[in-house]
ZALUM-424098 format. One record per residue (C-alpha): residue in one letter; x, y, z. Coordinates in steps of 0.5 Angstrom, whole numbers, padded with zeros to 4 digits, always signed. Each point is the difference from the previous one (the first is absolute). Last residue first. Layout:
REM residues N
AXYZ;...
REM end
This chain:
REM residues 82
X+0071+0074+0338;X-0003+0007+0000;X-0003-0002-0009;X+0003+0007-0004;X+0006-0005-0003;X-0006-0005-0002;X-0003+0005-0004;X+0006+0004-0003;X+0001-0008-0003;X-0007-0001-0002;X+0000+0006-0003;X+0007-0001-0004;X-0003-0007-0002;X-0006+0003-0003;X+0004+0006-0004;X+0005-0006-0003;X-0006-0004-0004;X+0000+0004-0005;X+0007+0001-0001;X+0002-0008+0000;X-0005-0001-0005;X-0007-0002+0001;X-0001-0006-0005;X-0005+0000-0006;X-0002-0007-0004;X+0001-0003+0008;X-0002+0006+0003;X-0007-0001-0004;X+0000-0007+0002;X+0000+0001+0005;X-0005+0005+0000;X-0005-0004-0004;X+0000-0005+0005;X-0001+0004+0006;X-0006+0002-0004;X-0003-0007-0002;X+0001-0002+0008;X-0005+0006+0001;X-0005-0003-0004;X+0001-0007+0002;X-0001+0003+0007;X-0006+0004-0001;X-0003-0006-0004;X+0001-0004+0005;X-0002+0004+0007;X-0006+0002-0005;X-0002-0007-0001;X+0001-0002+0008;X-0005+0006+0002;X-0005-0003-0005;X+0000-0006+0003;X+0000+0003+0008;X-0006+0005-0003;X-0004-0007-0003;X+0001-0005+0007;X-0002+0007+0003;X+0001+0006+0005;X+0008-0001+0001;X+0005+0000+0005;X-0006+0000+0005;X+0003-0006+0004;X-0007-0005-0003;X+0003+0002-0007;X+0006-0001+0000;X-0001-0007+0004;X-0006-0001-0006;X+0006+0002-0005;X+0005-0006+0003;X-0005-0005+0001;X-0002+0002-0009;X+0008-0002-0001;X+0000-0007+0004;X-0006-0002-0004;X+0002+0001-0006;X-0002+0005-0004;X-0005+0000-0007;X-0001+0007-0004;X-0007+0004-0003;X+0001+0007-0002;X-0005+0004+0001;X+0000+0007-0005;X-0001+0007+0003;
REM end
């Protein structure tokens, strides 16, 4: 495993002991390692969405593609007792 070396202010380091005083996480290192793979995971996924997007927009649903959905949820709604 490699180590890393970073530099974090004051107020950040508090909040990561808070974290670890309450149990949320074991360590200053587990909290770090946990906030990286929050990041990276959500940079991954905001990558997927965009490529996506722009999949519908370089190629768009057609009006008969999408007909099936809106019917179902039509039918669906229309069962609902209220």
């Amino acid at each position: 495993m490699i180590q890393i070396a970073v530099r974090l202010d004051d107020e950040l380091v508090a909040q990561v002991d808070g974290l670890v005083r309450s149990g949320a996480v074991d360590s200053r290192s587990q909290a770090v390692r946990e906030g990286l793979r929050a990041f990276v995971d959500q940079r991954r996924r905001r990558a997927v969405g965009e490529a996506i997007v722009e999949g519908y927009r370089r190629c768009p649903q057609t009006e008969e593609e999408t007909a099936w959905s809106d019917e179902a949820t039509a039918a669906m709604i229309a069962e609902e007792p209220w």
